[in-house]
C-alpha positions as CSV (number, residue, x, y, z in Angstrom):
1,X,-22.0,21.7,12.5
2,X,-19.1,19.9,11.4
3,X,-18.9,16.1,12.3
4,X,-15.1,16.5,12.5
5,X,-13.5,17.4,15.6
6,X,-10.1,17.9,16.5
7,X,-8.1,18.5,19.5
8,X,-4.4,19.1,19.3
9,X,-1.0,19.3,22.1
10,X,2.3,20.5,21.6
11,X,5.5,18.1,22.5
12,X,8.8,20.1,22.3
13,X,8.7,21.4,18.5
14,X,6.1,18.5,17.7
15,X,2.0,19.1,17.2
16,X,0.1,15.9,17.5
17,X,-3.2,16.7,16.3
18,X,-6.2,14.3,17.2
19,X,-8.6,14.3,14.2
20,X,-12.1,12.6,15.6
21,X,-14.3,11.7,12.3
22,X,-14.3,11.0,8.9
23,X,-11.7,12.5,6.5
24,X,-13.7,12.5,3.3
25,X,-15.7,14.6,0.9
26,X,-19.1,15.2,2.3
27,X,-22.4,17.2,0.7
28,X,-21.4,20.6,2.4
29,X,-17.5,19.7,2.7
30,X,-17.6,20.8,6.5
31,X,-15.5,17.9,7.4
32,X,-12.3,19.1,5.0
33,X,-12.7,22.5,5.5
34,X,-12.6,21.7,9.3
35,X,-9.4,20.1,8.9
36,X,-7.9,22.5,6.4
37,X,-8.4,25.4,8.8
38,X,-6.9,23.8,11.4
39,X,-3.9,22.3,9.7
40,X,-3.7,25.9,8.4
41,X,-3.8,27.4,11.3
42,X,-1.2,25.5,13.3
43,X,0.9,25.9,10.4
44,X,0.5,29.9,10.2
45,X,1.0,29.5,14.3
46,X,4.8,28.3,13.7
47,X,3.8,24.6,14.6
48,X,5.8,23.2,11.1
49,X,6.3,19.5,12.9
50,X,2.9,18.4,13.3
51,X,1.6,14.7,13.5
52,X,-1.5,14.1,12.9
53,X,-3.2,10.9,15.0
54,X,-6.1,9.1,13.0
55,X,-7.3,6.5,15.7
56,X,-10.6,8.4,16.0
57,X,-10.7,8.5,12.1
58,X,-12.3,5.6,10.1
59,X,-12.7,7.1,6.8
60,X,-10.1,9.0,4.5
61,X,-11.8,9.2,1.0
62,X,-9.2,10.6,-2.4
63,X,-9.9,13.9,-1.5
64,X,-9.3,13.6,2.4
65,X,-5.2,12.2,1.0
66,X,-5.5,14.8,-1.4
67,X,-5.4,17.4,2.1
68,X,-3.2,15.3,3.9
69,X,-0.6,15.4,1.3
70,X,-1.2,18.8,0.4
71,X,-0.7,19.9,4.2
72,X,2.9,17.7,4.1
73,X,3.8,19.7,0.9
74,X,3.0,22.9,2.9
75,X,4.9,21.9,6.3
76,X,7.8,20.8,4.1
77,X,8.1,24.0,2.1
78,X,8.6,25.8,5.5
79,X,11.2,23.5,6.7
80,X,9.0,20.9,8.6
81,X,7.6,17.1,8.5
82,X,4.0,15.7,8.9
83,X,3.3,11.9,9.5
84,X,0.8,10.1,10.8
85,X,-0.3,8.2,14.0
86,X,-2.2,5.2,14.3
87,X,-4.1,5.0,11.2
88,X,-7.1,2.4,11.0
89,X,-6.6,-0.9,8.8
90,X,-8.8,0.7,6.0
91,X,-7.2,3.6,5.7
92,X,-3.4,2.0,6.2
93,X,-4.4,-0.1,2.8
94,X,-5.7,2.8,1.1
95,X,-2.4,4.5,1.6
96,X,-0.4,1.0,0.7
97,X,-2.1,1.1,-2.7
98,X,-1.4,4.7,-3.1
99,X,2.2,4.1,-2.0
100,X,1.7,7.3,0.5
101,X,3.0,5.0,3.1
102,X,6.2,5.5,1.8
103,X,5.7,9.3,1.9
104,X,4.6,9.9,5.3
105,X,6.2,8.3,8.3
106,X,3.8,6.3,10.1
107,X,4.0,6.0,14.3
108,X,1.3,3.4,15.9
109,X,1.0,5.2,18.8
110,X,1.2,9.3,19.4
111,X,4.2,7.8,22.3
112,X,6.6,6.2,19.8
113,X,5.7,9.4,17.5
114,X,6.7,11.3,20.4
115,X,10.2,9.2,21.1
116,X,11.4,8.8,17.8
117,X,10.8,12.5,16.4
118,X,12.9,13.6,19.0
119,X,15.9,11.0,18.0
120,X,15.7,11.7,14.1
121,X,17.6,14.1,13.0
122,X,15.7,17.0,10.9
123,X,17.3,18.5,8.0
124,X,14.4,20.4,7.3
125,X,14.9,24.3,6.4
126,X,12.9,27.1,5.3
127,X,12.8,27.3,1.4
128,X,12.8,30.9,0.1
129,X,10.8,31.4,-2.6
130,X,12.7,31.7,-5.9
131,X,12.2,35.2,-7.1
132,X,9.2,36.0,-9.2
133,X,7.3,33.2,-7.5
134,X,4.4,33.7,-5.3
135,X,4.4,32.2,-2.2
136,X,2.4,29.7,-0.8
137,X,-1.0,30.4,1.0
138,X,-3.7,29.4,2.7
139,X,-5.4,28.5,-0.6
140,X,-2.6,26.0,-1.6
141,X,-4.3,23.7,1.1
């Protein structure tokens, strides 16, 4: 059983999704998996803003940024925006030294997520795929 849970609500055209557990690399990898499926299933669901709030989270190891980012990528190539919500000390220094703080928006609270997605204007647009390309799927995150 994964020791990942998630639980997730929709705000207008914004997903905040609660992740409750470690975001790392583990023996089995049930905890990224988890989290992959579900990012990939809100995605394939239409949800392309989606925040995702890591109070419940203490532990984001290389490969756990490696999925954030990879799930940004993704909602950006179909037009939308990821950040994230309330991220514990640890992991806020771990994505200072990476410099991914200046790639995702950070909110501290899922409230002032809510308030300030709905002010900032989104320029996001679906990308087509440039011809002979494959597009991106489920494997891509």
């Amino acid at each position: 059983m994964p020791t990942v849970q998630t639980s997730e609500r929709d705000v207008d055209d914004l997903t905040i999704l609660r992740l409750y557990g470690d975001l790392a690399a583990s023996p089995e990898d049930t905890e990224l998996e988890t989290f992959k499926s579900v990012l990939m299933a809100l995605i394939n669901r239409g949800r392309r803003d989606i925040a995702i709030n890591l109070a419940g989270t203490r532990l984001v190891d290389a490969e756990g940024l490696g999925e954030l980012v990879s799930g940004l990528k993704r909602a950006r190539h179909l037009g939308g925006r990821m950040a994230l919500i309330a991220p514990a000390e640890r992991v806020r220094k771990l994505l200072a030294v990476t410099k991914l703080d200046t790639v995702f928006k950070l909110f501290a609270s899922e409230q002032e997520a809510i308030e300030r997605w709905s002010r900032e204007p989104h320029r996001g647009e679906r990308r087509e795929t440039p011809a002979g390309r494959q597009p991106l799927n489920s494997a891509c995150i």
